[in-house]
C-alpha positions, 0 to 999 in steps of 0.5 A: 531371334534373340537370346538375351535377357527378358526386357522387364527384368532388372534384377532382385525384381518380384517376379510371378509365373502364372501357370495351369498347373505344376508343369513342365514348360515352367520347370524346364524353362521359366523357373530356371530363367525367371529365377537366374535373372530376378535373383530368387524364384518367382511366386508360382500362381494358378491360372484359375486363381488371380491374386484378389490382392494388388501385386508389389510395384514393378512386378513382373508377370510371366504367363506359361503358355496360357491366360484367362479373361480373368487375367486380362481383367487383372493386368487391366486393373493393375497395369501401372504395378506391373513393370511387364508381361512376358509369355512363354510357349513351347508349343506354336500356340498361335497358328491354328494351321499347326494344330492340324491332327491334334485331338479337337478337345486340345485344339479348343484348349489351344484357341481358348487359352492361348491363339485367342488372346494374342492380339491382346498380348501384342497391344499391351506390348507384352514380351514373347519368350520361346523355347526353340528358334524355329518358333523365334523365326516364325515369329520374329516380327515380334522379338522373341526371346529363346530360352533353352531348356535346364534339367529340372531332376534333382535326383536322377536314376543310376545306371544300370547294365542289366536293364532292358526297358525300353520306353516311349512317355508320349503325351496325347499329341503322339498318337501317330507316333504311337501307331508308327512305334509298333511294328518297331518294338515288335521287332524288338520284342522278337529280337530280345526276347528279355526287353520289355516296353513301357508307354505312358498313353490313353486307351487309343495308344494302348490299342496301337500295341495292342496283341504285342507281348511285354507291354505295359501302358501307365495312365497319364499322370501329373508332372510332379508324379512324372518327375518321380516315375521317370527317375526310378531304375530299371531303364535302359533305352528311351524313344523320342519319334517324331513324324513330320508336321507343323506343330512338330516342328515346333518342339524342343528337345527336352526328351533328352533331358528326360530320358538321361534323368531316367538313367538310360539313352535316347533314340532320337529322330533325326529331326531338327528338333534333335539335331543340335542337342544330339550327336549320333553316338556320342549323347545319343542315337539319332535315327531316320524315321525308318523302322529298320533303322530304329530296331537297328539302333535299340536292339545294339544299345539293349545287347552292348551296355557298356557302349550304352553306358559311355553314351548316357555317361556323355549325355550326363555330362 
């Protein structure tokens, strides 16, 4: 496992990120990184868009999480203008095994834009960038370098004594965490009766909280309109489960990030996923997965907001 800087990169160096779409596995990670290192961003280019154009010499190309055979075709054609490829995942993007309970509409996505194309990447001598150690280790045959995550809020929600607000923006790999999260807030439902709950979720998370009072289910949205929903006020605690599998295992911690952008504190598994971003009590609460101790530790943050506000004031910091 390595932490140190990207092998293609050699400073004041063109640099191009070839994303899906605006995202947050660049913004947490690769913009931030490719950035520092070359000395000024790197041109952001949609994966479904490769250059018609030749790129400048010594170029650096940076793939976040997936490719296309159109991009194949393309580093083919300009192999000697480029001075490197490195990909980024934060997901285990190359283990089928790890896939295992998600929806197979994302399998396939996985497979066909990422698992698939890892020989490739491998015989170009193409770099791997991670963002967690766990998938430095997994990996380690291959040099991994590990970059951690930066905030990407510029602007973030203030603090507010008077919220009660809980909320869970899980993705559609979350599911089980969804159904796991019900008999928990309907605890805490019950027990303050003036907390509401926020989910963002399809129609399969909405059934999990299905006949539960207070709750509102927003649709999925873009990362841009992300970033602007979560920094608006009114938040007071955020949830941030996790249930044991191997594609779990694999996560970073950036709901830390997201929930203090939120002007709130998170509750966390005690996951090692968490466990060296977060002090239980100090930047947040770290939990077992047991639903006693979870409505234990909203509940107290919910009814003592000036405990809760030293522990998002930490988190800030």
């Amino acid at each position: 496992m390595r932490s140190d800087q990207p092998r293609f990169a050699t400073g004041r160096q063109r640099a191009i990120v070839v994303e899906e779409r605006r995202n947050p596995s660049t913004d947490f990670f690769v913009h931030p990184h490719v950035t520092a290192i070359s000395g000024h961003a790197p041109d952001l280019v949609r994966l479904d868009s490769p250059p018609a154009q030749a790129p400048p010499r010594d170029v650096w190309l940076v793939f976040t999480r997936y490719v296309t055979d159109a991009w194949r075709q393309w580093v083919a054609r300009y192999r000697n203008r480029i001075a490197g490829v490195s990909f980024f995942m934060d997901d285990d993007l190359f283990d089928p095994a790890s896939w295992a309970g998600l929806p197979w509409s994302y399998r396939w996505k996985l497979y066909r834009l990422a698992g698939r194309h890892q020989a490739w990447l491998q015989r170009i001598g193409a770099e791997l960038l991670v963002s967690t150690p766990y998938l430095a280790e997994k990996y380690a045959a291959w040099s991994p370098i590990v970059l951690p995550p930066m905030s990407p809020y510029p602007d973030r929600a203030g603090f507010d004594p008077d919220a009660t607000r809980v909320f869970y923006h899980g993705s559609a790999s979350h599911l089980a965490e969804h159904r796991w999260l019900r008999p928990v807030m309907g605890a805490v439902l019950e027990q303050v009766p003036a907390a509401t709950f926020e989910v963002i979720g399809d129609r399969r998370a909405a059934r999990a909280y299905a006949g539960l009072p207070r709750v509102s289910v927003v649709s999925p949205m873009g990362w841009e309109a992300y970033r602007a929903f979560v920094t608006r006020p009114g938040r007071a605690v955020g949830v941030a489960p996790l249930l044991p599998s191997r594609f779990n295992a694999a996560r970073s911690p950036t709901k830390l990030l997201d929930i203090t952008a939120a002007g709130a504190v998170g509750v966390y598994a005690n996951d090692p996923v968490y466990r060296d971003s977060v002090a239980d009590g100090v930047n947040g609460r770290l939990c077992p997965m047991e639903p006693e101790a979870w409505v234990e530790a909203i509940v107290s943050l919910l009814e003592q907001p000036d405990a809760r506000r030293a522990v998002w004031e930490a988190a800030r910091s």
